[in-house]
C-alpha positions as CSV (number, residue, x, y, z in Angstrom):
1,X,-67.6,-56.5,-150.9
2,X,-64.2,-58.2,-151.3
3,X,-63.7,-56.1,-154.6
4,X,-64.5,-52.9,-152.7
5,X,-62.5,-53.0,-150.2
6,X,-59.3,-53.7,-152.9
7,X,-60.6,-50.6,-154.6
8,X,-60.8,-48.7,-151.6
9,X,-57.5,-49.5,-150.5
10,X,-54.4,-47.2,-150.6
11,X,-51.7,-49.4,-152.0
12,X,-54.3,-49.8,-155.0
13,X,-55.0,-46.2,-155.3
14,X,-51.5,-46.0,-155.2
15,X,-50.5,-48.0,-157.5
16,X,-53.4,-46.5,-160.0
17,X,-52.2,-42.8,-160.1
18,X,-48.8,-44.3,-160.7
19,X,-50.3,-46.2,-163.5
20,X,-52.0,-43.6,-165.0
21,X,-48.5,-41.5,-164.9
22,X,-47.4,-40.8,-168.2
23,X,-44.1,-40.4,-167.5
24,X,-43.8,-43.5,-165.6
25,X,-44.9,-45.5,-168.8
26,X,-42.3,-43.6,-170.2
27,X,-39.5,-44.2,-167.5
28,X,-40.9,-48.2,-167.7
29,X,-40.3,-48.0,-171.4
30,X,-36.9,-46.8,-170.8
31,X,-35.8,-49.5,-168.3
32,X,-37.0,-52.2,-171.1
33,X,-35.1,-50.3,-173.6
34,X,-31.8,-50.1,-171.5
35,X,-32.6,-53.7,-170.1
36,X,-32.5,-54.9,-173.6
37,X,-29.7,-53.0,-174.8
38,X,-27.5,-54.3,-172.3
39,X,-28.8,-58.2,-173.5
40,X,-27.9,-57.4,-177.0
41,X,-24.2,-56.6,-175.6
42,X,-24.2,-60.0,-173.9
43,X,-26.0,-62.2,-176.3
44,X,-22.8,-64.3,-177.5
45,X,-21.6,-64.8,-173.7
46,X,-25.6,-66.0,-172.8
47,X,-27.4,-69.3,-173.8
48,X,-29.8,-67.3,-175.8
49,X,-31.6,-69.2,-179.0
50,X,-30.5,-67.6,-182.3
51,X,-34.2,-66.6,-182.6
52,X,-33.8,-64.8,-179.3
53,X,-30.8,-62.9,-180.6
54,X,-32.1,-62.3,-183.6
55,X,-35.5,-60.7,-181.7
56,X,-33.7,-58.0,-179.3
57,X,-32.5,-55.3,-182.2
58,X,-36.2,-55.1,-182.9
59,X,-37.6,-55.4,-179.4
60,X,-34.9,-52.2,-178.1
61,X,-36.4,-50.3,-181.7
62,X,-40.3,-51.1,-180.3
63,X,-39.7,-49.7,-176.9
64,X,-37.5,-46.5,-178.4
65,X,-40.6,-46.2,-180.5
66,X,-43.3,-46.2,-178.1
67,X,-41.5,-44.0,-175.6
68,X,-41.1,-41.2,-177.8
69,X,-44.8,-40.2,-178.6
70,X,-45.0,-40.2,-174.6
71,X,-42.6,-37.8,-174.6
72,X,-43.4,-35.2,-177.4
73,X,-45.0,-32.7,-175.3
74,X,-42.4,-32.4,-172.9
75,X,-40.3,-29.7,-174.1
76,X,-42.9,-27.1,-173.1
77,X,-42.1,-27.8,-169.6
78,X,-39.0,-27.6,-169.7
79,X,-39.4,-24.0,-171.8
80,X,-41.7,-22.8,-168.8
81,X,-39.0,-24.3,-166.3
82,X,-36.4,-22.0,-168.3
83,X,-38.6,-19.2,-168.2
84,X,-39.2,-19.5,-164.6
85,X,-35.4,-19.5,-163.8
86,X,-34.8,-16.2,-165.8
87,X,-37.5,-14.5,-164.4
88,X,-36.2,-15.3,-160.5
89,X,-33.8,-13.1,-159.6
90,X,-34.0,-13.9,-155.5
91,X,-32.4,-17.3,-155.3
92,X,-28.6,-18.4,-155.4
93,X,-27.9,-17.4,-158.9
94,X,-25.2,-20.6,-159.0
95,X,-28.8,-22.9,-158.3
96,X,-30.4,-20.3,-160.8
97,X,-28.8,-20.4,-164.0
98,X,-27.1,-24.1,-163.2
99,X,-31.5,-25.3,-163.6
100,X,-31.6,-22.6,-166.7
101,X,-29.2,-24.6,-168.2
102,X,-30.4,-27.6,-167.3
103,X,-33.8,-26.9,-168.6
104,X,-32.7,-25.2,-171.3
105,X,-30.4,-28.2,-172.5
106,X,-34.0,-30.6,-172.1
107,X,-36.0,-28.6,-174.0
108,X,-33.5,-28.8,-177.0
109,X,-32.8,-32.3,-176.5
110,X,-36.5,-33.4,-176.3
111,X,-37.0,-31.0,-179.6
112,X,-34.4,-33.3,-181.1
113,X,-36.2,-36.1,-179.8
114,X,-39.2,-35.2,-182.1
115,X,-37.4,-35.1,-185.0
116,X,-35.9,-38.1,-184.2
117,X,-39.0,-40.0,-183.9
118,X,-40.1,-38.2,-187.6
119,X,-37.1,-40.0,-188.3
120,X,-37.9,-43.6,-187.5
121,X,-42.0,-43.2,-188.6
122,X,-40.5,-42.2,-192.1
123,X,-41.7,-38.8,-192.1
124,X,-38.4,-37.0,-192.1
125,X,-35.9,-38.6,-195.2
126,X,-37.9,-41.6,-195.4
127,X,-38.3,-43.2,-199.2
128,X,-40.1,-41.0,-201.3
129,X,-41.3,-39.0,-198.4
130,X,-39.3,-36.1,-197.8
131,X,-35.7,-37.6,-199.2
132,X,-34.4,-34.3,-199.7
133,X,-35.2,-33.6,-196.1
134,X,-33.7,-36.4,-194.9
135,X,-30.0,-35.4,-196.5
136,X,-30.3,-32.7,-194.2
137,X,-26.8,-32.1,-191.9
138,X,-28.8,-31.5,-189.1
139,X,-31.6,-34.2,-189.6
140,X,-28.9,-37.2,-190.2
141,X,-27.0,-35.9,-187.1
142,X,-30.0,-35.3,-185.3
143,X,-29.1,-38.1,-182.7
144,X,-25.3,-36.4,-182.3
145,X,-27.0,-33.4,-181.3
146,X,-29.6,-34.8,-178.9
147,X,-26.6,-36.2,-176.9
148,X,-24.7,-32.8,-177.3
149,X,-28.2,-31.6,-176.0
150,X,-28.6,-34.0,-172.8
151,X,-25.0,-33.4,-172.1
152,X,-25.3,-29.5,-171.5
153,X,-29.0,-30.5,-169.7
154,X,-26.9,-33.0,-167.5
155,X,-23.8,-30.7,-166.8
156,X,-26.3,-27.6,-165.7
157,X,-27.7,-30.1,-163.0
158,X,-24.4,-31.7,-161.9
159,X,-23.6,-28.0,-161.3
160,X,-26.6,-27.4,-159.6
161,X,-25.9,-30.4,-157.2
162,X,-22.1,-29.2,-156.4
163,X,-23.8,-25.7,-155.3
164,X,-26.4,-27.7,-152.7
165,X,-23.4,-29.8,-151.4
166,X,-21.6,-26.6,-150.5
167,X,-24.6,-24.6,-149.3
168,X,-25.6,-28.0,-146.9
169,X,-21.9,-28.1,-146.1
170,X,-21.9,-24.2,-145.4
171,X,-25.3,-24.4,-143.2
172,X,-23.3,-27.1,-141.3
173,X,-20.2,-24.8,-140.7
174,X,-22.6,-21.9,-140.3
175,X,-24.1,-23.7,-137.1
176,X,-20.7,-24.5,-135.7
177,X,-19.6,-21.0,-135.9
178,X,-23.0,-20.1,-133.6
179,X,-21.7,-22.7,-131.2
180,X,-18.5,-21.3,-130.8
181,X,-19.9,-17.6,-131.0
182,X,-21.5,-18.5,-127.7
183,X,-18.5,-18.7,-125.8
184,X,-16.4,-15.5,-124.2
185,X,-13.9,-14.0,-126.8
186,X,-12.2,-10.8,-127.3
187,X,-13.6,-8.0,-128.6
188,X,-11.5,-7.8,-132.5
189,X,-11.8,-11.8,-132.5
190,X,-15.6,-11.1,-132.4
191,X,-16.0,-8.2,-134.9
192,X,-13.9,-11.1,-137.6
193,X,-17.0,-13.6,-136.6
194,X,-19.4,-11.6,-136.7
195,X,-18.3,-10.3,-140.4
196,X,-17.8,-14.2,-141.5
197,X,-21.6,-15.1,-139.9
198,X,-23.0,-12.3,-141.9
199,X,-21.5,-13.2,-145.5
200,X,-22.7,-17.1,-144.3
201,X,-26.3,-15.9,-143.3
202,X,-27.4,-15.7,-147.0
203,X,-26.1,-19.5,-147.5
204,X,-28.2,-20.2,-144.2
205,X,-31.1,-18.1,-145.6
206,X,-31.4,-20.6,-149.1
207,X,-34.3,-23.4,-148.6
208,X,-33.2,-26.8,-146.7
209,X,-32.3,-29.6,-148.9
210,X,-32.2,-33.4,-148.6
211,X,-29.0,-34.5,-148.4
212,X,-30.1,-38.0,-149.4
213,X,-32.1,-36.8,-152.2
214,X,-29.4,-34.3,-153.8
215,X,-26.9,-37.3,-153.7
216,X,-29.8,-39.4,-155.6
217,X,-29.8,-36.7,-157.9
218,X,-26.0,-36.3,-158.6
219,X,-25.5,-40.3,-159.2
220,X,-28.0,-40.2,-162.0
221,X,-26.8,-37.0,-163.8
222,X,-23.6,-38.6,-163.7
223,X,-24.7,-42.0,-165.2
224,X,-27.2,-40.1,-167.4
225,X,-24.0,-37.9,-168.7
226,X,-21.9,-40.9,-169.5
227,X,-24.6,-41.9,-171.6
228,X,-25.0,-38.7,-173.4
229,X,-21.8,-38.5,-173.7
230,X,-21.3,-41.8,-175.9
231,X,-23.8,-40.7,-177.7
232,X,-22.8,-37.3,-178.8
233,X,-19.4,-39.0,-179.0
234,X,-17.2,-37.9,-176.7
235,X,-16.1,-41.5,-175.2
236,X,-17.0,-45.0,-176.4
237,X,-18.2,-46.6,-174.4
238,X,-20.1,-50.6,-174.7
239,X,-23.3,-51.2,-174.7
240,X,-21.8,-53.7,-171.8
241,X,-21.6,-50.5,-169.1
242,X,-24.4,-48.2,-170.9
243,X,-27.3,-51.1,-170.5
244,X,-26.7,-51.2,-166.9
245,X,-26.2,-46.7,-166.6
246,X,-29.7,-46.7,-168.2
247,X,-31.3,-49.1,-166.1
248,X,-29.9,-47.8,-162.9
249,X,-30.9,-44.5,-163.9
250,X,-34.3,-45.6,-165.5
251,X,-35.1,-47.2,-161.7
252,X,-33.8,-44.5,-159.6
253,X,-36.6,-42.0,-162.0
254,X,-39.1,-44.9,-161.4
255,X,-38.8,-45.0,-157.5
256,X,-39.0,-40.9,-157.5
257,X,-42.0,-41.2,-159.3
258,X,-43.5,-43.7,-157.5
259,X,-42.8,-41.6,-154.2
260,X,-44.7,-38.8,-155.5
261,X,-47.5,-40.6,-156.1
262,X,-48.5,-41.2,-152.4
């Protein structure tokens, strides 16, 4: 009866469908990954046993491994997510082609990321399988591109957030001007307002966003672009700062996941 009424209860069937989430293996995956890379970076500063040190290249390989088969189908979302955004011509074309870009940009990245895991299961330039393949420009720069990839991906969204700042910043301003539309004004003051409330109806018009949620979404493009970044190389960056991007990132994908699993 005990048993039953753990079964039955909704934290466990909670916890379940989040189980049973692909992606949130994946995003789990990731976190380990990140968590690991940033150990690596601190290994010398850390009482770690040389065996221990000499364990974490291979454990950050494993987890890169086993997230990428997760991943493999992803790109046709993103595809029908970039199909869906050229097709719509009634939203705020800023919103509109700032997601087409960003979908576009996964759907390349994530191709990359197939070829990349050909890459480490030997399949693509590995000995005597496919060498010539292998010597490939765009197979042994596969991982430059990926980043080059993610970092269009990431710039399309952080463009897309700037636009649903202004348009919540707009609605704001757009209610103000009611307010003080309300009180007795001349008649040539009014006809100026009412010509400024019309051009800011079509802001107030566009669907209600959460403030809290687009700022969520902003901090981990950013972090997410700093990544991509270093790895397309653009900057430099330690494994020091990166670890810790990845893992923030990794938990904030991990908590939206696990919301939208209630």
């Amino acid at each position: 009866m005990s048993l039953e009424l753990i079964v039955q209860h909704p934290a466990y069937k909670h916890l379940l469908k989040f189980a049973n989430s692909v992606e949130a293996r994946e995003k789990l995956l990731r976190l380990l990954q990140y968590f690991v890379r940033f150990l690596r970076y601190w290994k010398f500063r850390s009482a770690f046993s040389p065996e221990i040190a000499q364990l974490l290249p291979s454990l950050q390989q494993a987890f890169t491994l086993l997230r990428k088969p997760l991943r493999i189908l992803k790109p046709l979302n993103h595809l029908s997510g970039f199909s869906a955004c050229v097709s719509d011509q009634l939203s705020d074309p800023i919103l509109r082609y700032g997601e087409a870009i960003k979908q576009l940009g996964l759907f390349l990245f994530l191709s990359c990321d197939i070829i990349q895991l050909g890459k480490m299961l030997g399949l693509l330039g590995g000995k005597g399988v496919n060498e010539k393949l292998g010597q490939n420009k765009l197979i042994k720069n596969i991982n430059k591109y990926a980043g080059l990839m993610w970092s269009i991906a990431l710039i399309g969204g952080i463009a897309k957030n700037i636009r649903q700042f202004q348009i919540i910043v707009s609605r704001w301003y757009f209610e103000q001007k009611k307010l003080k539309n309300n009180v007795n004004a001349n008649a040539s003051a009014n006809a100026n307002v009412n010509k400024e409330v019309d051009d800011d109806k079509k802001i107030h018009k566009l669907p209600l966003m959460s403030l809290s949620k687009i700022r969520r979404d902003f901090v981990k493009n950013v972090f997410d672009l700093v990544i991509a970044s270093n790895m397309y190389g653009t900057i430099n960056v330690s494994d020091g700062l990166i670890g810790p991007l990845g893992m923030a990132t990794s938990v904030i994908a991990i908590q939206d996941l696990w919301n939208s699993c209630r």
